[in-house]
LONUDO-792584 format. One record per residue (C-alpha): residue number from 1; x, y, z. Coordinates in pm, whole numbers, plus 50000, padded with zeros to 5 digits. Example, Ala and Ser with C-alpha at 12.3 -4.5 7.8 and 13.67 -1.06 7.14 Angstrom:
r pos: 1, c1: 51230, c2: 49550, c3: 50780
r pos: 2, c1: 51367, c2: 49894, c3: 50714
END
This chain:
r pos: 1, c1: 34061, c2: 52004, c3: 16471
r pos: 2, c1: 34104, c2: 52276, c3: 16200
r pos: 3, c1: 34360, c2: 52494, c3: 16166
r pos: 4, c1: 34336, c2: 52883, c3: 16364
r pos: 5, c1: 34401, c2: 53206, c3: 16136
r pos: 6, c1: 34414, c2: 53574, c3: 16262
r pos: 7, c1: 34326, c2: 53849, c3: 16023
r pos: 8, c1: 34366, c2: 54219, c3: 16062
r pos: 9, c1: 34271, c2: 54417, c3: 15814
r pos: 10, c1: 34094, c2: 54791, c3: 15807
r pos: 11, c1: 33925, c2: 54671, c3: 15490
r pos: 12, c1: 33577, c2: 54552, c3: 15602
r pos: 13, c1: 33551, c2: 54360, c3: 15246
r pos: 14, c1: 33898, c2: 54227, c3: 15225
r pos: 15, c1: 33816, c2: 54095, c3: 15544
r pos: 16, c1: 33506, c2: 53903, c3: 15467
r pos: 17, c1: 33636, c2: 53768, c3: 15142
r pos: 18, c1: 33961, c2: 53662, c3: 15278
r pos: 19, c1: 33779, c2: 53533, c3: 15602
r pos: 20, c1: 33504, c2: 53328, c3: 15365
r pos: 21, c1: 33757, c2: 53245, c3: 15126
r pos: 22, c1: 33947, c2: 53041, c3: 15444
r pos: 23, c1: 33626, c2: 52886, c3: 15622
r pos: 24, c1: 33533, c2: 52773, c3: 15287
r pos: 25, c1: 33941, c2: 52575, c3: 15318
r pos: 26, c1: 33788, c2: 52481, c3: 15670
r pos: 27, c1: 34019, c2: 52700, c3: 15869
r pos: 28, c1: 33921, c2: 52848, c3: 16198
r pos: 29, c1: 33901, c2: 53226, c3: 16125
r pos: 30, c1: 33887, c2: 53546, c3: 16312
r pos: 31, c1: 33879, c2: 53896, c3: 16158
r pos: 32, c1: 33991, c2: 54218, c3: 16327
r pos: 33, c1: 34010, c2: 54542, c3: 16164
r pos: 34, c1: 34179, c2: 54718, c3: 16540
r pos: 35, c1: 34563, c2: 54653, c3: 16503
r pos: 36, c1: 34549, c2: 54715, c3: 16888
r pos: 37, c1: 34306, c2: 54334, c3: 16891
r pos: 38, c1: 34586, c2: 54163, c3: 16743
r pos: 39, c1: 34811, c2: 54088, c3: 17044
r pos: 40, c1: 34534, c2: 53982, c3: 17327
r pos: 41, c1: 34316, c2: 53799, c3: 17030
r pos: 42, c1: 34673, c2: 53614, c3: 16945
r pos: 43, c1: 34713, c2: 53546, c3: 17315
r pos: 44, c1: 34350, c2: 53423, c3: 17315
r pos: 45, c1: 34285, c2: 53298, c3: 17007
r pos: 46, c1: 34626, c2: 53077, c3: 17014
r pos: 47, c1: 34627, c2: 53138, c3: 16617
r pos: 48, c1: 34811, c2: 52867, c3: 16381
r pos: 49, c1: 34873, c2: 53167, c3: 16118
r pos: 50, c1: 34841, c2: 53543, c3: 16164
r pos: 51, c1: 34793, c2: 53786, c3: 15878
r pos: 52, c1: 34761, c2: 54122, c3: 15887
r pos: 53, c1: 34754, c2: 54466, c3: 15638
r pos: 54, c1: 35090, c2: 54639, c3: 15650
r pos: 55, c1: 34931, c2: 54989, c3: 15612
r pos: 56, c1: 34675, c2: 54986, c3: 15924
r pos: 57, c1: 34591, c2: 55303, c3: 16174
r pos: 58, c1: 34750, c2: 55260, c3: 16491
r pos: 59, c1: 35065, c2: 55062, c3: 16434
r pos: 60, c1: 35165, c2: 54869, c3: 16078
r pos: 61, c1: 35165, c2: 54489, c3: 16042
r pos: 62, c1: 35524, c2: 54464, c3: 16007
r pos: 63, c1: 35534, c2: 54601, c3: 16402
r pos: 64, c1: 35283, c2: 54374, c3: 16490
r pos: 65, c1: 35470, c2: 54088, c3: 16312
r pos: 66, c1: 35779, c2: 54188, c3: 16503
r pos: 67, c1: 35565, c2: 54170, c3: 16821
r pos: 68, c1: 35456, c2: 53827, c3: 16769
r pos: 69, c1: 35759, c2: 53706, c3: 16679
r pos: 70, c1: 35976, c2: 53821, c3: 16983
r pos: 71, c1: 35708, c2: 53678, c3: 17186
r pos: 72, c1: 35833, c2: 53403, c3: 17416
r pos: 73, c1: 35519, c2: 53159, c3: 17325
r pos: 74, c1: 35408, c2: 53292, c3: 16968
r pos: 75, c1: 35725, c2: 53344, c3: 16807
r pos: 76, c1: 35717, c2: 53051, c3: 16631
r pos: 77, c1: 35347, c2: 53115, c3: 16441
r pos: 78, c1: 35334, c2: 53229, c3: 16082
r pos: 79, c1: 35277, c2: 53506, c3: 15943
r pos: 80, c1: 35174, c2: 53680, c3: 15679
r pos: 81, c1: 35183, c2: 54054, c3: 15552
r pos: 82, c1: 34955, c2: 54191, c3: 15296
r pos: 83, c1: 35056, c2: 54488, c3: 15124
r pos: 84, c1: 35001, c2: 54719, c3: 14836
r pos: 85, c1: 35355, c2: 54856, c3: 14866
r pos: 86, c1: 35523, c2: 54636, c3: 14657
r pos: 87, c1: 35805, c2: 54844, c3: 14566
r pos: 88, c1: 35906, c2: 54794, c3: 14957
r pos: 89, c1: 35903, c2: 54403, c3: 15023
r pos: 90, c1: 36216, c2: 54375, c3: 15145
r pos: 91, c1: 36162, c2: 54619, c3: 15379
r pos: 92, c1: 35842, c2: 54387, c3: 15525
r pos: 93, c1: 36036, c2: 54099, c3: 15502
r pos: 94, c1: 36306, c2: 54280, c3: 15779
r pos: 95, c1: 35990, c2: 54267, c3: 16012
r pos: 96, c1: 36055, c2: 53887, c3: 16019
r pos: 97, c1: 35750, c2: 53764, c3: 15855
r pos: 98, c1: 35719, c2: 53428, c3: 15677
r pos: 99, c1: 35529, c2: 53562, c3: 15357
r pos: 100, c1: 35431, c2: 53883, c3: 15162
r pos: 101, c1: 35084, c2: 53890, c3: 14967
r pos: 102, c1: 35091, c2: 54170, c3: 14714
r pos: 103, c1: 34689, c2: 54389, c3: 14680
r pos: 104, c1: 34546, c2: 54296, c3: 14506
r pos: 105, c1: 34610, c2: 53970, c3: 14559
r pos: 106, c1: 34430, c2: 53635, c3: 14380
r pos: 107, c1: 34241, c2: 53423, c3: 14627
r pos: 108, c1: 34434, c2: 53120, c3: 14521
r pos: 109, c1: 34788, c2: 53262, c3: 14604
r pos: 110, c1: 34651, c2: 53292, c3: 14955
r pos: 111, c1: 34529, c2: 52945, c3: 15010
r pos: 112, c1: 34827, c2: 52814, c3: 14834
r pos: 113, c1: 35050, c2: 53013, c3: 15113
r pos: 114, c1: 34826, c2: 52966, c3: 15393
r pos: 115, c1: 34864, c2: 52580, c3: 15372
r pos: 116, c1: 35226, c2: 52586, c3: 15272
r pos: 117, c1: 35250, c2: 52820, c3: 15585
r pos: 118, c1: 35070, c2: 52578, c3: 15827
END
């Protein structure tokens, strides 16, 4: 059975690239670009790996990321944080994720995480 990934991002193209870019790696992929999706779509979706943007309307990744990692059954699952703010990285990495993609990013750093990740 192939692998599940969550991505949220409020970037229609980032998330068809990043979303063909994975199927292509035979992943399981769903897209979101609603930050409020994430939790019930993690709850349904019973992801492997989450990523989402840091800078998203509604609530940024790095509160999602905290979400799913103080929650009882997910807080174990991956994730990763894609940002353009790469002057702040420590500050995302205090949100407890597992990984920080820099935009742009190169579609080979992301596959290279992504299975290290999972």
């Amino acid at each position: 059975m192939s692998k599940r990934i969550l991505i949220l991002d409020d970037n229609q193209d980032i998330l068809d690239i990043v979303q063909e870019t994975l199927i292509y790696e035979q992943f399981d992929v769903k897209i979101t670009g609603v930050s409020s999706d994430v939790i019930p779509m993690v709850e349904s979706f019973n992801p492997d790996l989450v990523i989402l943007d840091y800078r998203i309307a509604g609530t940024n990744g790095g509160e999602l990321c905290r979400q799913i990692k103080s929650h009882p059954k997910y807080g174990n699952t991956p994730v990763i944080i894609f940002s353009a703010y790469i002057n702040h990285k420590e500050d995302i990495f205090a949100y407890g994720c597992d990984a920080v993609i820099n935009k742009p990013f190169d579609l080979n750093e992301l596959v290279e995480k992504v299975n290290n990740l999972i």
